[in-house]
C-alpha positions as a Markdown table, in Angstrom:
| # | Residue | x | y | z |
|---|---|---|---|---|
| 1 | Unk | 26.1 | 0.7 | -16.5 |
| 2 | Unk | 25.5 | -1.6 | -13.3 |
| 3 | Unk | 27.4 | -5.1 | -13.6 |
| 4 | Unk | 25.0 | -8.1 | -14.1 |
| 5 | Unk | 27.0 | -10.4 | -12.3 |
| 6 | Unk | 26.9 | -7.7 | -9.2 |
| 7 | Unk | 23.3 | -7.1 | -9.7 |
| 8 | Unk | 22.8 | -10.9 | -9.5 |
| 9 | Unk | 24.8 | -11.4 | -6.8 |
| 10 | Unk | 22.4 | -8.6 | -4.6 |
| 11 | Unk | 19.2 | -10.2 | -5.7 |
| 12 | Unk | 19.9 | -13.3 | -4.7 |
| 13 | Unk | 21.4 | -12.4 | -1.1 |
| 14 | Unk | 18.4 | -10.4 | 0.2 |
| 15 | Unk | 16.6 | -10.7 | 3.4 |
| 16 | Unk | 14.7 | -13.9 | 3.1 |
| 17 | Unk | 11.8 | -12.9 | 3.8 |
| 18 | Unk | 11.7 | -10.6 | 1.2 |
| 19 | Unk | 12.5 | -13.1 | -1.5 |
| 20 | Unk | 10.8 | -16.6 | -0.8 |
| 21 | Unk | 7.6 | -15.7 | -2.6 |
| 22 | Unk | 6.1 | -17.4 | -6.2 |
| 23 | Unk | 6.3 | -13.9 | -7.6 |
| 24 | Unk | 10.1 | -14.0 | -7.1 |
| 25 | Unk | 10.9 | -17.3 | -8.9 |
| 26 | Unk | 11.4 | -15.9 | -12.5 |
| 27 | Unk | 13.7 | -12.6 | -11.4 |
| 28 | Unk | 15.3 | -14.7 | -9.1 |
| 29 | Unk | 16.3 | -17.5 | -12.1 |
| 30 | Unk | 17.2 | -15.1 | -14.6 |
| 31 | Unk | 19.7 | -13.6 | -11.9 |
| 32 | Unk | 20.9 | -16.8 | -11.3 |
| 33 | Unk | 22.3 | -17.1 | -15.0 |
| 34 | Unk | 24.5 | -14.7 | -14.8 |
| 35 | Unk | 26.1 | -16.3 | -11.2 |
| 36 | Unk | 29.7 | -18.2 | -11.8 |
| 37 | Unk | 29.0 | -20.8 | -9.7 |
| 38 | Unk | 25.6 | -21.6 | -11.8 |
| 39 | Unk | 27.3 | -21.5 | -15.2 |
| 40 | Unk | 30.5 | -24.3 | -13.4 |
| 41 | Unk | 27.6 | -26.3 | -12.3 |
| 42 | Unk | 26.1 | -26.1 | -16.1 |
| 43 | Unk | 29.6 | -26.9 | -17.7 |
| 44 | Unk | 30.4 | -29.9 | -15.0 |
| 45 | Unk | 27.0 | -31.7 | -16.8 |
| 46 | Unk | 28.8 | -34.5 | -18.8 |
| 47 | Unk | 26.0 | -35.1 | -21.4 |
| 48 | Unk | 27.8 | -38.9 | -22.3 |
| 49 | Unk | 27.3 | -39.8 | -18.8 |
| 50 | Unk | 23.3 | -40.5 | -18.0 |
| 51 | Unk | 24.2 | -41.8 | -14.5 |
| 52 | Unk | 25.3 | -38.3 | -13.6 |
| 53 | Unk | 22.4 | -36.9 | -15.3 |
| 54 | Unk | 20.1 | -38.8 | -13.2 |
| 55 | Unk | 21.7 | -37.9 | -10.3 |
| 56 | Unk | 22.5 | -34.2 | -11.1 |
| 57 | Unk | 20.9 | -32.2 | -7.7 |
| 58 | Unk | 20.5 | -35.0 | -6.3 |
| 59 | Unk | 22.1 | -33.8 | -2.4 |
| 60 | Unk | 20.1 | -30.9 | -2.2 |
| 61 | Unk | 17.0 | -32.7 | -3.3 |
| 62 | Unk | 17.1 | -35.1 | -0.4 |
| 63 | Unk | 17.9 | -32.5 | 1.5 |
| 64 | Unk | 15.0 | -30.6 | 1.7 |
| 65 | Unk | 13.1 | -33.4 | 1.6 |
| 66 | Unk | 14.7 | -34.2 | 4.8 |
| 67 | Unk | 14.2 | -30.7 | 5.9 |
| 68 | Unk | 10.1 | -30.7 | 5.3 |
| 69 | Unk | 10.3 | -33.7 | 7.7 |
| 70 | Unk | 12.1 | -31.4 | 10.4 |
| 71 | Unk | 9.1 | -29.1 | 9.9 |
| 72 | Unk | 6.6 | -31.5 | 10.2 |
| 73 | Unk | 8.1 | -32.8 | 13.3 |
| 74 | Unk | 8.3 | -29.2 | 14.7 |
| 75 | Unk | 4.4 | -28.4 | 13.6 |
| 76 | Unk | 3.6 | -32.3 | 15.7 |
| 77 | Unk | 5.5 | -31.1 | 18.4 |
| 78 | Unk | 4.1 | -28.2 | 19.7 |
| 79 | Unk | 2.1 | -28.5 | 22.2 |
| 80 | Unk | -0.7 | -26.1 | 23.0 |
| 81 | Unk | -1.7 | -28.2 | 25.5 |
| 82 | Unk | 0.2 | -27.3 | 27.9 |
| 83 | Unk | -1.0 | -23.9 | 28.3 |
| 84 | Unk | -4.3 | -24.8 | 28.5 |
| 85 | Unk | -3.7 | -27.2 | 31.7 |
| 86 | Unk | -2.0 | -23.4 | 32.9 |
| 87 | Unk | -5.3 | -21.6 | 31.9 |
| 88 | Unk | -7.4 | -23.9 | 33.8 |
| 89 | Unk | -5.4 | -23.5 | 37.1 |
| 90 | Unk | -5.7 | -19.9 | 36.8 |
| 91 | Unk | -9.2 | -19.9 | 35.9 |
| 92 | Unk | -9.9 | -22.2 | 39.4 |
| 93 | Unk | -8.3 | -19.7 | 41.7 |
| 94 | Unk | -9.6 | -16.5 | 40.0 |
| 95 | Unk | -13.3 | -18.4 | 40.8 |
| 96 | Unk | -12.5 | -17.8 | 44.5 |
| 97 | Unk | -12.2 | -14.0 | 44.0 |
| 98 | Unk | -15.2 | -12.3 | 45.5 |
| 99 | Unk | -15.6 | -8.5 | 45.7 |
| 100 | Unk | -18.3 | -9.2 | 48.4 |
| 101 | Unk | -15.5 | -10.4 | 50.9 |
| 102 | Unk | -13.7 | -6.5 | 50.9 |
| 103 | Unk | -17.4 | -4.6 | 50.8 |
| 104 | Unk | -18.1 | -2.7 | 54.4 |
| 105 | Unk | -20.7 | -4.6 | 56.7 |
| 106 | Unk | -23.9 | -3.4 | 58.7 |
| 107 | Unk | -25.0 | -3.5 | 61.8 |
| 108 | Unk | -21.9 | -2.8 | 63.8 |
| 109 | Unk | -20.0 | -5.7 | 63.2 |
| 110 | Unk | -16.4 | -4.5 | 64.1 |
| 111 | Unk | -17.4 | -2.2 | 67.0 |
| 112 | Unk | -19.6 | -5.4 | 68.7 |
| 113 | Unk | -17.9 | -8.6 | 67.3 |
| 114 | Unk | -13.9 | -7.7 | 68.0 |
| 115 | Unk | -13.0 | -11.2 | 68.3 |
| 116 | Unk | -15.4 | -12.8 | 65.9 |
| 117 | Unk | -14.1 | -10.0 | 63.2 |
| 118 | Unk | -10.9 | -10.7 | 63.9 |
| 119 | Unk | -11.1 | -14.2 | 63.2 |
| 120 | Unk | -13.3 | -13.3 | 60.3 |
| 121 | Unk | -10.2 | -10.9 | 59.2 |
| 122 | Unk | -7.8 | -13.6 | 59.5 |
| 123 | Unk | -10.0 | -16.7 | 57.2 |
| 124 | Unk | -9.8 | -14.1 | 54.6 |
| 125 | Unk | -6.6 | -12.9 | 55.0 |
| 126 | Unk | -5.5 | -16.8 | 54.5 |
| 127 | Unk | -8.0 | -16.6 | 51.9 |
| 128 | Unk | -6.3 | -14.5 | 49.6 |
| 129 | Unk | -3.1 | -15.0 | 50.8 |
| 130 | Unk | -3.3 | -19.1 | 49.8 |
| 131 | Unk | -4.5 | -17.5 | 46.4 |
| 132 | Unk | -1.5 | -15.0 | 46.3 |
| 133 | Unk | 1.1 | -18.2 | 46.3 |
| 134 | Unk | -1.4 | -20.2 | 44.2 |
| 135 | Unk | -1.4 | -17.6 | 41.1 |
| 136 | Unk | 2.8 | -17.1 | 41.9 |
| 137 | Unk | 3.3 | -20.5 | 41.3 |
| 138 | Unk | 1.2 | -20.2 | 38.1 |
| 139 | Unk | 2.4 | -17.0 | 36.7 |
| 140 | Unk | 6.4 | -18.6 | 36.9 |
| 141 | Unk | 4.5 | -21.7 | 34.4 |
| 142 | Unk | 3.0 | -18.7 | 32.2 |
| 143 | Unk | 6.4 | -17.1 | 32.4 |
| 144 | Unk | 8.2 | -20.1 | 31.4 |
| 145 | Unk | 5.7 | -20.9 | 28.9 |
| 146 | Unk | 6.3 | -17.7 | 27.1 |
| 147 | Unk | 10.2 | -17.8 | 26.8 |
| 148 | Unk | 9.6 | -21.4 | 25.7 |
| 149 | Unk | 7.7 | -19.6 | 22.9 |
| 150 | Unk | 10.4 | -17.0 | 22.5 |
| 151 | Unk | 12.6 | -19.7 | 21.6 |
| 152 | Unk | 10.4 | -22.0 | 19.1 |
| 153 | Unk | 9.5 | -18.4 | 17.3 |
| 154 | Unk | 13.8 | -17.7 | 17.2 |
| 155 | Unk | 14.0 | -21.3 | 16.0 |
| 156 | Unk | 11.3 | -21.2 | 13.2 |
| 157 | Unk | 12.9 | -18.3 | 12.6 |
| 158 | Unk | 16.1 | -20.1 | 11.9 |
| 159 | Unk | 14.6 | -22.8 | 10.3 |
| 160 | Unk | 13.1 | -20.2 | 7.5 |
| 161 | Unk | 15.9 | -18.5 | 6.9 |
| 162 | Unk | 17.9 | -22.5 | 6.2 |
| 163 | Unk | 14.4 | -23.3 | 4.0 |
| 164 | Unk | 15.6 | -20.5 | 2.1 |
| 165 | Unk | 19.5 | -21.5 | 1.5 |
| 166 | Unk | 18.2 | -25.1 | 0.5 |
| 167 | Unk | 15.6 | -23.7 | -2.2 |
| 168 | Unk | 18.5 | -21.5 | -3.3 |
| 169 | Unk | 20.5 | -24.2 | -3.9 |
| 170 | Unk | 17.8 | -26.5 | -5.4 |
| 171 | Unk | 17.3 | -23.4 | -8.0 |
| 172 | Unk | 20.8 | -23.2 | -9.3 |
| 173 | Unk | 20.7 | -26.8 | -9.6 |
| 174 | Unk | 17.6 | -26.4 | -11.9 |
| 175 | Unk | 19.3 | -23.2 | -13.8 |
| 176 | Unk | 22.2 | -25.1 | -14.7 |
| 177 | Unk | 20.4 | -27.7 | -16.2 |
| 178 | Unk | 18.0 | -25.6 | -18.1 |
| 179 | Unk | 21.1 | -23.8 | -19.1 |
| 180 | Unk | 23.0 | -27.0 | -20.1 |
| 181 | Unk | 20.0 | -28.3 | -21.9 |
| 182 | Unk | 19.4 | -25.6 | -24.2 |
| 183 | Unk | 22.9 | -25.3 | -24.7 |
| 184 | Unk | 22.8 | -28.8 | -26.4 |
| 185 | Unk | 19.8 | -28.5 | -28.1 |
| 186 | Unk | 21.1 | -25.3 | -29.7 |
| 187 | Unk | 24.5 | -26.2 | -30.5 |
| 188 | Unk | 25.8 | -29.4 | -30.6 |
| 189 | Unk | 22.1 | -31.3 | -31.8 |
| 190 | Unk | 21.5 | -29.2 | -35.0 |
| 191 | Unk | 25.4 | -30.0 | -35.9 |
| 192 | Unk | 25.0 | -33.9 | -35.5 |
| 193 | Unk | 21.6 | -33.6 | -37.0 |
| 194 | Unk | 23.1 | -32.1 | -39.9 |
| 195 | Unk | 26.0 | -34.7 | -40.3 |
| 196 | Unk | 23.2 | -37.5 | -40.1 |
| 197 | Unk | 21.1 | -36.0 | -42.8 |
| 198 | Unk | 24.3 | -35.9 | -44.6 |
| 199 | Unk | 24.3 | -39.8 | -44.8 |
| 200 | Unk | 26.8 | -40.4 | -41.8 |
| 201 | Unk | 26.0 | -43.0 | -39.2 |
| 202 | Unk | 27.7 | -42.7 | -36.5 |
| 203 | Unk | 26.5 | -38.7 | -36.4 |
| 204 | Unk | 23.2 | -40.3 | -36.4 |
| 205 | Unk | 23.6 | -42.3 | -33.6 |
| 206 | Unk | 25.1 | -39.9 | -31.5 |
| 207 | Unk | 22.2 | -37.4 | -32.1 |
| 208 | Unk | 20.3 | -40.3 | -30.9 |
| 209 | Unk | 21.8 | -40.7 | -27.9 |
| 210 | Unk | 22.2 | -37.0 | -27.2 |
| 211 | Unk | 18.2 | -36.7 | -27.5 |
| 212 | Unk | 18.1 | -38.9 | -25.1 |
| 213 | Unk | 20.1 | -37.5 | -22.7 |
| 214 | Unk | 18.3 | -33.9 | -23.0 |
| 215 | Unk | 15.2 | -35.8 | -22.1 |
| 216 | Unk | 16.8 | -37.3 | -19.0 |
| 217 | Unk | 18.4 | -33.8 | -18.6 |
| 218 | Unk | 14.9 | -31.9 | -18.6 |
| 219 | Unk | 13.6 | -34.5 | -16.8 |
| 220 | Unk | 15.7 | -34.1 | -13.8 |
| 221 | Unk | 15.1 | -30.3 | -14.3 |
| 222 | Unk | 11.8 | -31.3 | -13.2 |
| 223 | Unk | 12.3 | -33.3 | -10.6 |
| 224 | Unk | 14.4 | -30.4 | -8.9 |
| 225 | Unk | 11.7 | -28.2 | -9.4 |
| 226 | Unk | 9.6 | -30.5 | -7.6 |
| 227 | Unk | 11.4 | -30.2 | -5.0 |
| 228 | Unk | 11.4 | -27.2 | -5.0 |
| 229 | Unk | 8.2 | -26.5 | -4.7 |
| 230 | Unk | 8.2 | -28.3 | -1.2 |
| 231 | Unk | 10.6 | -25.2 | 0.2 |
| 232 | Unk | 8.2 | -22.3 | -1.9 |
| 233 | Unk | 5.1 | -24.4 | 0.3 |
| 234 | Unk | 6.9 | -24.4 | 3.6 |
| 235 | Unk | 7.8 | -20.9 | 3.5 |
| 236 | Unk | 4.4 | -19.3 | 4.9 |
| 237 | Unk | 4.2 | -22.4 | 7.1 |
| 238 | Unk | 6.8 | -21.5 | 9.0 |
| 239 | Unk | 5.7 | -17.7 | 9.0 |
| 240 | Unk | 1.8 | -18.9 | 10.1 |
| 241 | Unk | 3.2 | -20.7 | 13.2 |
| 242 | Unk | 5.8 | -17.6 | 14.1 |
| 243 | Unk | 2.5 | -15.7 | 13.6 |
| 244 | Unk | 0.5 | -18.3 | 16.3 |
| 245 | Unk | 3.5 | -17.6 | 18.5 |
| 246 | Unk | 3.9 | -13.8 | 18.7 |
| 247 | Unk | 0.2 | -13.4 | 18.5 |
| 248 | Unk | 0.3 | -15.6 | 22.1 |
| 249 | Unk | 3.2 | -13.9 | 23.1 |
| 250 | Unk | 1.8 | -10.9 | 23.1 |
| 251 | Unk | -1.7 | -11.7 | 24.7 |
| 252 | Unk | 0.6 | -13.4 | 27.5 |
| 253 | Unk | 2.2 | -10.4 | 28.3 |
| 254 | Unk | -0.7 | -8.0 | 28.3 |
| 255 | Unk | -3.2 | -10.0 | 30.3 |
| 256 | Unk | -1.0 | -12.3 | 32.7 |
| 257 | Unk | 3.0 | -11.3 | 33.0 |
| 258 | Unk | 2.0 | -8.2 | 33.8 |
| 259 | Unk | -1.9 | -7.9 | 35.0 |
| 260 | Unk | -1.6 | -11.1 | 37.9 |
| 261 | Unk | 1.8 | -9.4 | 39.9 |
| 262 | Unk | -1.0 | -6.4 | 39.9 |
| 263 | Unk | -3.9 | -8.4 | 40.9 |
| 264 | Unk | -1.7 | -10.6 | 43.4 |
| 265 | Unk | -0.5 | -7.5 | 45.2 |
| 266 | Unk | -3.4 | -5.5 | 45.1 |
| 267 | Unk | -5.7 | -8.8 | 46.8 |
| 268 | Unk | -3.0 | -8.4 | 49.8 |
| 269 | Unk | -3.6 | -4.9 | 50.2 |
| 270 | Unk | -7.0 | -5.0 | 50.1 |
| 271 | Unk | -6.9 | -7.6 | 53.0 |
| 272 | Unk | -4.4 | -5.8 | 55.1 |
| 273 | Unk | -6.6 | -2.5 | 54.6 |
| 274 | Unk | -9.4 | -4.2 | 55.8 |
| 275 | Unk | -7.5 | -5.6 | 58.7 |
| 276 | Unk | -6.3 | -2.4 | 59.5 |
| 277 | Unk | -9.7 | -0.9 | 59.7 |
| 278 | Unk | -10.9 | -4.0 | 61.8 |
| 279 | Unk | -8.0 | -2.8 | 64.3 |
| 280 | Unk | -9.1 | 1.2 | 64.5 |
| 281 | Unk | -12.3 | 0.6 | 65.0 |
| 282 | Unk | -12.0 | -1.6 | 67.8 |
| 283 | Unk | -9.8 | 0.6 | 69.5 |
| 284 | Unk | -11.7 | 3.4 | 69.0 |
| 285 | Unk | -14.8 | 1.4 | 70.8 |
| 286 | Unk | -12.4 | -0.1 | 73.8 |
| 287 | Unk | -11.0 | 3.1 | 74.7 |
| 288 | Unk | -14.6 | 4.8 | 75.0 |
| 289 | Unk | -15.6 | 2.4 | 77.6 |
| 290 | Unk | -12.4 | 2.1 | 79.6 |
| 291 | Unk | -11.6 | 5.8 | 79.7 |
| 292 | Unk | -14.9 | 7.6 | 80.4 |
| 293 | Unk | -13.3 | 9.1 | 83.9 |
| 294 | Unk | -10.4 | 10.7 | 81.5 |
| 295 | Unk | -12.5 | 12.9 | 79.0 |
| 296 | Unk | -9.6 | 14.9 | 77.8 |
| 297 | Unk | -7.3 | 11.8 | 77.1 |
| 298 | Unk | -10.5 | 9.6 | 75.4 |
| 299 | Unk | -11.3 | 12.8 | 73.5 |
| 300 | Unk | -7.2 | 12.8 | 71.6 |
| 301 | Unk | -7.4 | 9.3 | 71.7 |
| 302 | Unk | -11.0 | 9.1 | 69.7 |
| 303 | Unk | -9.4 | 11.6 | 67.6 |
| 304 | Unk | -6.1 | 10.0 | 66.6 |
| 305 | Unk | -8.5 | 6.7 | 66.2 |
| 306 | Unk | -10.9 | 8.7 | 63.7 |
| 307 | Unk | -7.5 | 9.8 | 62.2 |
| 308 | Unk | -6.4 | 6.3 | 61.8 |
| 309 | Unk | -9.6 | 5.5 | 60.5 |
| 310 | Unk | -10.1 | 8.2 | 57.5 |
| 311 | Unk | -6.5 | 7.3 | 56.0 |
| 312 | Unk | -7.1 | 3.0 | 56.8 |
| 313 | Unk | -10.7 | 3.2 | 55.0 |
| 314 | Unk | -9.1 | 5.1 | 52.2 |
| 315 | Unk | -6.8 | 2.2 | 50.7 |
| 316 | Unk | -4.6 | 2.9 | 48.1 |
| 317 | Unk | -5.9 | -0.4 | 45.9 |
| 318 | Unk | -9.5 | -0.2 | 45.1 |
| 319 | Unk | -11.7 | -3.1 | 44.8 |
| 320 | Unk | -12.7 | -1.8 | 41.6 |
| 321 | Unk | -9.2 | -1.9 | 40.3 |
| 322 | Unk | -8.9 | -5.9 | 41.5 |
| 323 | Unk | -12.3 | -6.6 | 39.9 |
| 324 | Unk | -10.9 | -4.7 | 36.4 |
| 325 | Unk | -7.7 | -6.8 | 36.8 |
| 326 | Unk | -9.5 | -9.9 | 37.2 |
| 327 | Unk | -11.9 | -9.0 | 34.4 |
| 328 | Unk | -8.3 | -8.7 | 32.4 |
| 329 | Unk | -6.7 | -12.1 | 32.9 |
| 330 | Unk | -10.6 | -14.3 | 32.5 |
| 331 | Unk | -11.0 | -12.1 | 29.0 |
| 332 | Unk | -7.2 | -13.1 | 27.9 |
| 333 | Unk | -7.6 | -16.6 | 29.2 |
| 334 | Unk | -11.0 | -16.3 | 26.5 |
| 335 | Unk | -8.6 | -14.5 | 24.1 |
| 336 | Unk | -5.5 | -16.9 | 24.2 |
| 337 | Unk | -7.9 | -20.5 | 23.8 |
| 338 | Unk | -9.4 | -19.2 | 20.9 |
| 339 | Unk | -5.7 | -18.0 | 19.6 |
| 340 | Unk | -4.7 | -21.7 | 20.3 |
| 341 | Unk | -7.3 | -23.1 | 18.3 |
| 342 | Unk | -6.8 | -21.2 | 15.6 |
| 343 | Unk | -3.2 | -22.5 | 15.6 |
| 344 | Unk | -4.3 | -25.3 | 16.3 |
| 345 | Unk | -6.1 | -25.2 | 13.0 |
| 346 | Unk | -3.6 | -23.7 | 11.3 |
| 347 | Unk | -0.9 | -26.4 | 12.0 |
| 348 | Unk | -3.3 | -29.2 | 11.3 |
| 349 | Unk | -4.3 | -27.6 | 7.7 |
| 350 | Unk | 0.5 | -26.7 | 7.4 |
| 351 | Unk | 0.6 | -30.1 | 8.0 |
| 352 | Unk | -1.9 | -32.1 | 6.1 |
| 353 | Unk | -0.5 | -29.4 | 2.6 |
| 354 | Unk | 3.0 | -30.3 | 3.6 |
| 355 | Unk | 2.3 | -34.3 | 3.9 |
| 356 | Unk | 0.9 | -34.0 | 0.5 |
| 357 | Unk | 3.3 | -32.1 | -1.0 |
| 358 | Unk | 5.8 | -34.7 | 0.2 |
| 359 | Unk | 3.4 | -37.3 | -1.1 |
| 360 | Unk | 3.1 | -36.0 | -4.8 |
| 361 | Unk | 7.0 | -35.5 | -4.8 |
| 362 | Unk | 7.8 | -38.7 | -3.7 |
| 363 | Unk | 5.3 | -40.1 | -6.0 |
| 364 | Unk | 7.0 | -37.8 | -9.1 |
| 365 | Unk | 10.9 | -39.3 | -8.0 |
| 366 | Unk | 9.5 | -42.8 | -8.5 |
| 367 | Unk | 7.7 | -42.4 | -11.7 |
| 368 | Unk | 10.9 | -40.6 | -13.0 |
């Protein structure tokens, strides 16, 4: 037959995200009878001494109290913000993408216009080369952004896994007294009860004042379960913003940290393919005219230019694949605002439950 006190000791050292749920509460109490360290705290309750009765719990309490103000703080201080001011650079330089700019012209305008198409070439070389740095500097923001969020989704992480410890602690609190308090209301009550209905005095008083005490007893029973309550409440709190973060995390990565190094590269490409065919053809039309004495040499020199033509019109980005990846990053940049304001949403609705919680247990600790 298994040991209790081993059995005990398991339930209550679980993962904590297994165990911090309302469904828990009563399998993880009843373990917590059976722990040595709740039964010591349930015999160090002097019942003769009110002041410690009041104040029985009491460091734990105040520290999760303390604790739901960290959490507050953390909800206040993230700032969603600051990836929006990101968004909108990005979406400003993706408005200057235009597949028109790498479509091929009529009407002869590299074989007639060298010099005009090559300055043409060069404006949109600058083009989309300014835009290249633009959405570098950007991407290094997003990039930071999202390790930023690595580390606030590690921290509530940490944060949860404390939030757990101080329930924990706030529960064996509560045990022991539940524990202490029936022990004197089974034991040592009926036996001065019985003494006073004997006609003794003194037994009478002292079941007076023992009542007395098992009220303040329970009482602070409550309080700690109160309190309690504030760490069972900010349990999923932490988990929705953890949520918020991986859910961005993950957009992040999918439509920016990796689709804008795509976009940025292929946009150069496409430029430098375009320049390139700029180049052959214009060859190709100067070497007609200045080597029409020399048929055999214009002939291998058309033909290396047609050469050089059929593998530079051929480049190896397409413009469809730009357009897709630009398609990509405006649709996630749709994607991530309405993730934010759900979070947004979230955090406001966290915070307001928490700020009431705090108010209604605040409000139980002074009419105790």
């Amino acid at each position: 037959m298994n040991d209790p006190q081993q059995a005990s000791a398991g339930l209550v050292t679980q993962d904590p995200a297994d165990m911090l749920t309302e469904t828990k509460v009563p399998e993880i109490k009843l373990a917590l009878r059976q722990e040595a360290e709740v039964q010591n705290l349930a015999r160090s309750i002097d019942e003769r001494d009110q002041i410690q009765i009041l104040e029985f719990g009491k460091e734990p309490a105040q520290q999760i109290s303390r604790f739901s103000d960290q959490i507050l703080g953390n909800m206040r201080a993230t700032k969603v913000e600051d990836s929006g001011v990101l968004l909108k650079q990005l979406g400003k330089i993706m408005d200057r993408f235009d597949k028109k700019d790498f479509e091929q012209t009529s009407g002869g305008l590299f074989g007639k216009l060298f010099k005009r198409g090559e300055k043409m070439i060069e404006k949109l070389f600058g083009k989309y080369q300014t835009m290249g740095k633009e959405i570098d500097k950007v991407y290094v923001e997003i990039s930071k952004y999202q390790s930023e969020m690595v580390d606030s989704t590690n921290m509530l992480e940490q944060m949860y896994d404390q939030n757990y410890q101080y329930y924990l602690t706030l529960e064996k609190y509560a045990v022991a007294g539940e524990m202490k308090a029936e022990e004197l209301k089974s034991t040592q009550l009926p036996q001065l009860e019985s003494k006073a209905a004997s006609g003794d005095q003194i037994a009478s008083m002292q079941a007076d004042t023992l009542r007395n005490s098992i009220d303040l007893l329970e009482q602070r029973v409550y309080d700690l379960e109160m309190a309690k309550m504030v760490a069972l409440q900010t349990a999923p709190q932490i988990r929705l913003l953890q949520r918020g973060n991986t859910k961005l995390i993950g957009k992040i990565n999918s439509a920016f940290v990796t689709t804008i190094p795509i976009f940025k590269n292929g946009l150069i490409q496409a430029v430098a393919a375009k320049r390139q065919k700029l180049v052959a053809d214009s060859m190709s039309e100067l070497d007609r005219r200045t080597n029409e004495m020399l048929v055999r040499n214009a002939q291998n020199i058309s033909n290396q230019s047609a050469e050089i033509a059929r593998l530079a019109g051929g480049p190896s980005i397409k413009i469809e694949t730009i357009e897709e990846s630009w398609n990509i990053i405006m649709k996630g940049m749709q994607e991530t605002k309405s993730i934010e304001d759900e979070n947004r949403r979230l955090r406001e609705e966290g915070t307001k439950r928490l700020e009431q919680l705090q108010e209604n247990f605040k409000n139980m600790k002074n009419q105790g």
